[in-house]
N, C-alpha and C positions, 0 to 999 in steps of 0.2 A: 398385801403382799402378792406380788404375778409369780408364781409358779413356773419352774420348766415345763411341766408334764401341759398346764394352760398352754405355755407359747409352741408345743408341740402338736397339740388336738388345734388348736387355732392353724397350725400353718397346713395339717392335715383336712381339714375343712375345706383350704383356700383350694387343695389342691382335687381336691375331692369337686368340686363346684363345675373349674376348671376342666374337667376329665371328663364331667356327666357320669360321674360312678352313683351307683345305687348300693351305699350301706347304710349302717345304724350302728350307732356308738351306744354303747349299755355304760352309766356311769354308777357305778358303785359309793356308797358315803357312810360315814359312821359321825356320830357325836364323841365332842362336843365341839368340832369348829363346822359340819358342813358345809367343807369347802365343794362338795360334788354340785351344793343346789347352784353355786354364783356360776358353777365353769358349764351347768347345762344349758342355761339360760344363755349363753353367750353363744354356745354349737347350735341349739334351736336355730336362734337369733338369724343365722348363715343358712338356714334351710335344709341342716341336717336330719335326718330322722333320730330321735334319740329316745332312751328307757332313761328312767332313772330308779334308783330299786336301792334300799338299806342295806348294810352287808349280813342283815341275819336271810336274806333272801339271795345272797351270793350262789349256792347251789344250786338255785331255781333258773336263775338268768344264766350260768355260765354253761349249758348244755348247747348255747344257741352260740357261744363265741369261738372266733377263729386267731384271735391273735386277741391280746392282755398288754395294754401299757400302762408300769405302775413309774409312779413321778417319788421323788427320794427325797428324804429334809436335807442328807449331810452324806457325806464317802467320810468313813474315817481310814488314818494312815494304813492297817493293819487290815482292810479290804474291808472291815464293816460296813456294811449300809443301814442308817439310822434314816424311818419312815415312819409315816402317820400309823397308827392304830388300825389293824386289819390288813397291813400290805402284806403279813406273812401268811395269813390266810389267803389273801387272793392268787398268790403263786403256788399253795399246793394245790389249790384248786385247779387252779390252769395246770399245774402236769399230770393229775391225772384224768 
């Protein structure tokens, strides 16, 4: 399965390449699918600088980010957002 959140960090990449910007992508992952390890390997790949780091290390890594992009399984009609394992975690982290 290609992910939006992949074809989002992918097109962020191109653009990032393109610009000669100097960042680092921190990817976050949890069990049991490790989709974090296939989508780093692909940012490497383009010559991004990247972390990768478990979500029980979420607090460790997020003192160094400046912006959070989390990727969604589903929108349901009632405004739900149904995501992986850890997405609710990684958003309070990021507000406070």
């Amino acid at each position: 399965r290609y992910h939006v959140i992949e074809k989002v960090l992918m097109r962020l990449t191109e653009y990032v390449r393109k610009q000669n910007l100097n960042i680092r992508i921190i990817i976050t992952d949890s069990p049991p699918d490790f989709h974090g390890k296939r989508m780093i390997k692909k940012i490497a790949s383009a010559g991004i600088h990247c972390t990768y780091a478990p979500l029980n290390a979420l607090s460790y890594v997020m003192q160094d980010v400046t912006k959070v992009f989390i990727g969604a399984s589903a929108l349901a009609s009632n405004g739900a957002v149904i995501a992986h394992s850890g997405t609710a975690l990684v958003g309070m982290m990021a507000r406070t």
